[in-house]
C-alpha positions in Angstrom: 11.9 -20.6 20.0 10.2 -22.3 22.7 8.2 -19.4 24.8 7.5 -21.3 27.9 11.3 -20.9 28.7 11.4 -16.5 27.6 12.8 -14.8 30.8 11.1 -11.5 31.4 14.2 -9.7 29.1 13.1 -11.8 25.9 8.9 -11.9 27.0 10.1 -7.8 26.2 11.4 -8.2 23.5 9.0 -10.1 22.3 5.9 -8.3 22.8 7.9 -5.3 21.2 8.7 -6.7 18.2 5.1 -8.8 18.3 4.0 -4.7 18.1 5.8 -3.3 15.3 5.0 -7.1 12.8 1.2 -6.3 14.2 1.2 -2.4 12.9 2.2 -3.9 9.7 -0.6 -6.1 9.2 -3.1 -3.8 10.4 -2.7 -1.6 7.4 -1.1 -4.0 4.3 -4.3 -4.5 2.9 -3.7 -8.2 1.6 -3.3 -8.8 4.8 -5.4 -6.6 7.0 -8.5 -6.9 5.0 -11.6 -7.9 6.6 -11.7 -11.2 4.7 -8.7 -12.4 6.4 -9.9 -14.2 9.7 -8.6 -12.1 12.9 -7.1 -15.5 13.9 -4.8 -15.7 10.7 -3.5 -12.3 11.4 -2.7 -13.0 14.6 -0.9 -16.7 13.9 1.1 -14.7 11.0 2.3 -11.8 13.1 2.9 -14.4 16.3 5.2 -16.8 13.4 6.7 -14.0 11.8 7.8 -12.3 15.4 9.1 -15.5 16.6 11.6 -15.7 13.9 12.5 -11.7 14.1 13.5 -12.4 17.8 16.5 -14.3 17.7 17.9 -11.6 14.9 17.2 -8.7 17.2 19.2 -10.4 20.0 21.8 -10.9 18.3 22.3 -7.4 17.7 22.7 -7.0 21.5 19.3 -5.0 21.5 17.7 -4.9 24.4 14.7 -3.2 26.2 15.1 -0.9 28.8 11.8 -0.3 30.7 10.8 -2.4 33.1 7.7 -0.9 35.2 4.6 -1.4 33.2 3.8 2.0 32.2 7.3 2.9 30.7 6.5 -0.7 28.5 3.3 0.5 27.3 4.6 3.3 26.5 7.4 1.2 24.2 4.6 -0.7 22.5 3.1 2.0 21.4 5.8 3.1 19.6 6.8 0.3 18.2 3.4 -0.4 17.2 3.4 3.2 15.4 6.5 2.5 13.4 4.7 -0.7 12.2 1.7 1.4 11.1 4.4 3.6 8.7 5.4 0.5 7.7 2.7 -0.5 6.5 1.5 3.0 5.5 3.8 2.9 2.8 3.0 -0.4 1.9 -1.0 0.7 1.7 0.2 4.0 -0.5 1.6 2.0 -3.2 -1.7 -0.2 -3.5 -3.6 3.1 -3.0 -1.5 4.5 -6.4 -2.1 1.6 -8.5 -6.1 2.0 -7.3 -5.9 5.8 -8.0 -4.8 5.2 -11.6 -8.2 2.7 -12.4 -10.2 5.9 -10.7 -9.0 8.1 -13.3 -9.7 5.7 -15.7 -13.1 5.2 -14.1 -13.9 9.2 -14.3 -12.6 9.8 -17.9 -14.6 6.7 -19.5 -17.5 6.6 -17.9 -16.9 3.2 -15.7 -17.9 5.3 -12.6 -21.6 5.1 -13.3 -21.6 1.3 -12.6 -19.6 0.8 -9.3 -19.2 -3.1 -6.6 -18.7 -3.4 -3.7 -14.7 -3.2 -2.6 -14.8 -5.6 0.0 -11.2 -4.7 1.0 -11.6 -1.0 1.9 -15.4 -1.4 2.5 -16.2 1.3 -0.4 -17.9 1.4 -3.8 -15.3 1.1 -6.7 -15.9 1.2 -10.6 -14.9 -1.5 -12.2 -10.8 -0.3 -13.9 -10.3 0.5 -10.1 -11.3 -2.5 -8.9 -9.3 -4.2 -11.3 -5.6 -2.1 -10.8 -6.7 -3.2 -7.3 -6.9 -6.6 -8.0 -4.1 -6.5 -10.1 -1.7 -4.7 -7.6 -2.7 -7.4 -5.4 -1.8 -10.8 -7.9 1.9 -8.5 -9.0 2.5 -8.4 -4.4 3.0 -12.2 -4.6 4.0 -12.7 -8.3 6.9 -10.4 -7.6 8.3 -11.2 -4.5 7.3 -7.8 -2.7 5.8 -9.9 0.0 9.6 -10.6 0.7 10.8 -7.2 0.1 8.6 -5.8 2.8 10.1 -8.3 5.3 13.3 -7.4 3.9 11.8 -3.5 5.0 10.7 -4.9 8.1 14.4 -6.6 9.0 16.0 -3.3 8.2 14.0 -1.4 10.0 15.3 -3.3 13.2 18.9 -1.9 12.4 17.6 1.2 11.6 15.3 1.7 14.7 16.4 -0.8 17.1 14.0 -2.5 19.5 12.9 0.1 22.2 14.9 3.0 21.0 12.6 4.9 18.8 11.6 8.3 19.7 9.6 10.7 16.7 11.0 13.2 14.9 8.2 15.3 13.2 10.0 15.5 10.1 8.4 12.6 9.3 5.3 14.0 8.0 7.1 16.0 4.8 8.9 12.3 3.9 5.6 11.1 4.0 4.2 14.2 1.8 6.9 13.6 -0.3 6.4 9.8 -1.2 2.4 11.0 -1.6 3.4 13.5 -4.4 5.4 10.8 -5.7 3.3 8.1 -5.7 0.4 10.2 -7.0 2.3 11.2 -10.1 3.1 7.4 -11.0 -0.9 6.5 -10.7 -1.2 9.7 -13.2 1.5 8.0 -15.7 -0.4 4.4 -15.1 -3.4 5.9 -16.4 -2.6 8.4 -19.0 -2.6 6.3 -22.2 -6.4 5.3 -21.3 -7.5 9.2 -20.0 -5.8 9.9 -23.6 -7.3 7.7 -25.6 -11.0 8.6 -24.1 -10.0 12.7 -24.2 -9.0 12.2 -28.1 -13.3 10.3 -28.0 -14.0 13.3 -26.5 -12.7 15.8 -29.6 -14.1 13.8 -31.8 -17.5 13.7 -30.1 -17.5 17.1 -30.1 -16.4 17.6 -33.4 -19.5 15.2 -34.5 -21.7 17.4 -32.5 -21.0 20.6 -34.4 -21.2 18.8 -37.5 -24.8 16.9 -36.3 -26.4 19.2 -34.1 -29.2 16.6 -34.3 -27.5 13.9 -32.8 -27.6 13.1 -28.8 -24.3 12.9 -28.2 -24.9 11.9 -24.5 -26.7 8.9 -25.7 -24.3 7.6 -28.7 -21.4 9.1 -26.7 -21.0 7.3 -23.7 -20.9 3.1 -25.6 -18.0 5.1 -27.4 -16.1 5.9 -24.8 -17.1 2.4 -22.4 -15.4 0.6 -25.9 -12.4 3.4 -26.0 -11.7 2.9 -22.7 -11.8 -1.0 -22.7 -9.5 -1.2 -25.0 -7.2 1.2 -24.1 -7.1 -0.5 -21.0 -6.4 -4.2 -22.9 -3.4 -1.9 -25.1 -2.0 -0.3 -21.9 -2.3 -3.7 -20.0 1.6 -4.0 -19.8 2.6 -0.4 -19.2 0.3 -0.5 -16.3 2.0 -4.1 -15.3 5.2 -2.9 -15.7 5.0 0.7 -13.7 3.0 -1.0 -10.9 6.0 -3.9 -10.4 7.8 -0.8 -10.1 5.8 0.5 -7.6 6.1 -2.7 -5.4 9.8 -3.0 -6.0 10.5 0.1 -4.4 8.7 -0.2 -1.0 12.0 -1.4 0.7 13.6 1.8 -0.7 10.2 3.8 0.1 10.1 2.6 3.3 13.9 2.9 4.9 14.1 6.6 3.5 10.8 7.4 5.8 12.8 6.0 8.3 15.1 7.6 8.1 13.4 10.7 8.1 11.3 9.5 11.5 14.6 9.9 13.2 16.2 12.4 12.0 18.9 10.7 9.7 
């Protein structure tokens, strides 16, 4: 697509679509991170537009405004259907993440915490990992594709310049929250087991050695128990978090949906 020849119909459409790919790499945190040069971002979304353009057209979408207030008004919400987008995208990474912070709590990680350079935070070291991990299953598994496969969907759903909100949105968005928090709670159980059953037996040591400082001989016990309950529970947590990222076309159309009213 060759923009020096656009008439001001396509330059629209265009800078509309251009909105919704930007909201989405604003929050995907592979690709909004702060690592990734501002540049990059910018020549992905401009490539990735370019090639969304030509589909939209052919679905005989079209935007209406034409005075300059009426198509800021149209970017804007197009650039707030990308956010959801990628919203939904950023929960699943946030799930995975929230299962190594359990992990972190129960065992003991927590006391020794990096810098995240992706969110800009202190992380322990099993949430840092999931992180990490969620990040390597993205691109092993494809879901890089499935969320353009989101993203082309969402142009049927909610074509080009006829989005308007429906409020409902927020309990969809509740929903998927409540969902994805219980999944991050399955990822981590086996290891938040195996460091509660430490825990009994710790305390069952204690009564029988009052003498003993449990703190001190307690916490290598459960550093080692939860070590390798992460190594045992390695594929479980692979296989629930490929999950994860295989569902974020579904995750995504069905907020959608509920954004406008379907």
């Amino acid at each position: 697509m060759d923009l020096a020849f656009l008439g001001i119909g396509q330059l629209q459409m265009f800078l509309l679509i251009l909105a919704r790919t930007a909201g989405i790499f604003t929050l995907v945190p592979l690709f909004g991170a702060k690592q990734i040069p501002v540049m990059v971002r910018i020549a992905i979304a401009l490539g990735i537009t370019m090639v969304f353009v030509p589909f939209c057209q052919s679905t005989g979408t079209k935007p209406l405004a034409v005075d300059v207030m009426p198509m800021v008004a149209l970017i804007v919400k197009e650039t707030i259907v990308g956010l959801v987008i990628g919203f939904v995208t950023t929960l699943v990474f946030t799930a995975i993440q929230l299962a190594g912070d359990y992990i972190d709590l129960q065992s003991g990680f927590s006391f020794a915490t990096m810098f995240d350079p992706v969110y800009g935070a202190q992380t322990a070291v099993a949430g840092r990992l999931h992180h990490l991990l969620a990040g390597l299953l993205f691109f092993v598994t494809n879901a890089h594709h499935i969320l353009l496969s989101g993203l082309a969907d969402s142009f049927r759903l909610l074509p080009v310049g006829q989005f308007s909100l429906d409020p409902a949105v927020a309990g969809g968005v509740v929903d998927l929250f409540a969902a994805l928090f219980a999944v991050a709670v399955r990822i981590a159980a086996p290891v938040v087991a195996a460091v509660f059953l430490a825990d009994v037996a710790l305390a069952m040591i204690s009564r029988a050695v009052p003498q003993m400082n449990i703190l001190m001989s307690g916490l290598p016990l459960k550093l080692g128990v939860g070590i390798v309950g992460m190594l045992v529970a390695l594929p479980v947590a692979v296989a629930m978090s490929s999950n994860l990222l295989a569902d974020i076309h579904l995750n995504t159309i069905g907020v959608l949906r509920q954004l406008v009213g379907h």
